[in-house]
N, C-alpha and C positions, 0 to 999 in steps of 0.2 A: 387321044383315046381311040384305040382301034372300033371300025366301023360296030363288028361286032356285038362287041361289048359294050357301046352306046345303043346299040337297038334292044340289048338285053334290060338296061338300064332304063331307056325308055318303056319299054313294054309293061317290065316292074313297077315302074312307077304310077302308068296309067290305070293298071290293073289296081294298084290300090287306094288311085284317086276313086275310082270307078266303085272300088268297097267302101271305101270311107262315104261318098256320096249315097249311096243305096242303104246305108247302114243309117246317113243322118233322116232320109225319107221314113224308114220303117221305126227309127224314135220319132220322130213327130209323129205319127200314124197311134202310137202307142201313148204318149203322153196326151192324149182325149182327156177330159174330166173325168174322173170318175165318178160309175155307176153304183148304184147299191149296194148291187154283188160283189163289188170289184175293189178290192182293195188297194189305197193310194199309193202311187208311186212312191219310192224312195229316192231323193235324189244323193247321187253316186259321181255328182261332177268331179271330187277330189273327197273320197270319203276318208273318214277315220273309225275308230269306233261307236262314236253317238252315233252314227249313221248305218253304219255296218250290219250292226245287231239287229234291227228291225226291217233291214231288207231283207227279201224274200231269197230263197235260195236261186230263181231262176235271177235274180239280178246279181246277184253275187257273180254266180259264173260269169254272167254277160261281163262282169269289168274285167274278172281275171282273163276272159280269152283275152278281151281286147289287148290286154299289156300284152299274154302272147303272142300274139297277132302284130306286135307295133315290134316287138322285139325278134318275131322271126321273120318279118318282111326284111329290119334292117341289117339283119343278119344272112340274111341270102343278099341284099346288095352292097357289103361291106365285105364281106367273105369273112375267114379264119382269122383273119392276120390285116386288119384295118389299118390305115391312114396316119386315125384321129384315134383320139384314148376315148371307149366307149363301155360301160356297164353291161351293154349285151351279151358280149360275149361270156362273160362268169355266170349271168342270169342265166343263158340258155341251156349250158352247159351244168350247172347248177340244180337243174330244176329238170333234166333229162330224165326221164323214169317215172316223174311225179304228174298224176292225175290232176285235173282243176278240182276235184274233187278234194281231193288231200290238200292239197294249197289250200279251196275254203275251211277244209276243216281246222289245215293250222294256226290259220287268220283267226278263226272264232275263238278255238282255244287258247289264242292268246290275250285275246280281248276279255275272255273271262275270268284269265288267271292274273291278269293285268290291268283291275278294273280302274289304277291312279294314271293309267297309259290311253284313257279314250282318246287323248288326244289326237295322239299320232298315226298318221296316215296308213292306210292300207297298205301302198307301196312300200312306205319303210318297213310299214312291219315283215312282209314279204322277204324285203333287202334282208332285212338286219338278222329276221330268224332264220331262213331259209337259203337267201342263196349266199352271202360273206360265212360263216359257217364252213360251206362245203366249198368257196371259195380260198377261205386261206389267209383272206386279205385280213389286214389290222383292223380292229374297231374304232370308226371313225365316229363315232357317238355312243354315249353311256347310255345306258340301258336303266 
């Protein structure tokens, strides 16, 4: 691997040890008890829609950046034209144009139009409605 392109590699990497680390301080900091005022957390470790619906809207976002945030990190250090067979690439591209905003809203809306689908995860839903779709690819689960 040219010198380069390991220091870019490296730097990338630290930088988002360095986020992920300051991201898990500011969730402990935030996951306190809650106070009177304060209405309980929702936990979003692997949500679906029992989980979904009664988080708050500032938690909703916070998952969605996170996925883009895990998926444009890995996407600036895999490039266009990867390795290894990777979902980023149709996600990013997929989802190019579209606000977190929009993405919660189509989460919700499917959640409500979908009430025998609590089940399933946010992620798929995201996959399945959002980016295979504008992806192209075959359906790899029924709906």
């Amino acid at each position: 691997m040219p010198t380069n392109r390991r220091f870019t590699t490296t730097l990338l990497s630290l930088g988002l040890a360095a986020m992920l680390a300051s991201g898990a301080v500011a969730q402990a900091a935030e996951t306190a008890p809650p106070t009177a005022s304060a209405p309980a957390k929702v936990d979003l470790s692997f949500p679906n829609g029992e989980n979904w619906a009664p988080a708050t809207e500032r938690e909703k976002m916070a998952y969605l950046l996170g996925i883009r945030d895990m998926a444009a990190a890995e996407y600036q250090l895999t490039g266009p034209n990867p390795k290894r067979r990777t979902l980023v690439e149709k996600w990013v591209e997929s989802l190019d144009g579209m606000t977190l905003r929009q993405i919660m809203e189509a989460v919700d809306a499917y959640y409500k139009a979908h009430p025998d689908q609590q089940k399933q995860s946010v992620f798929e839903v995201v996959w399945f409605q959002l980016v295979q779709p504008k992806a192209g690819a075959k359906p790899a689960k029924a709906q």
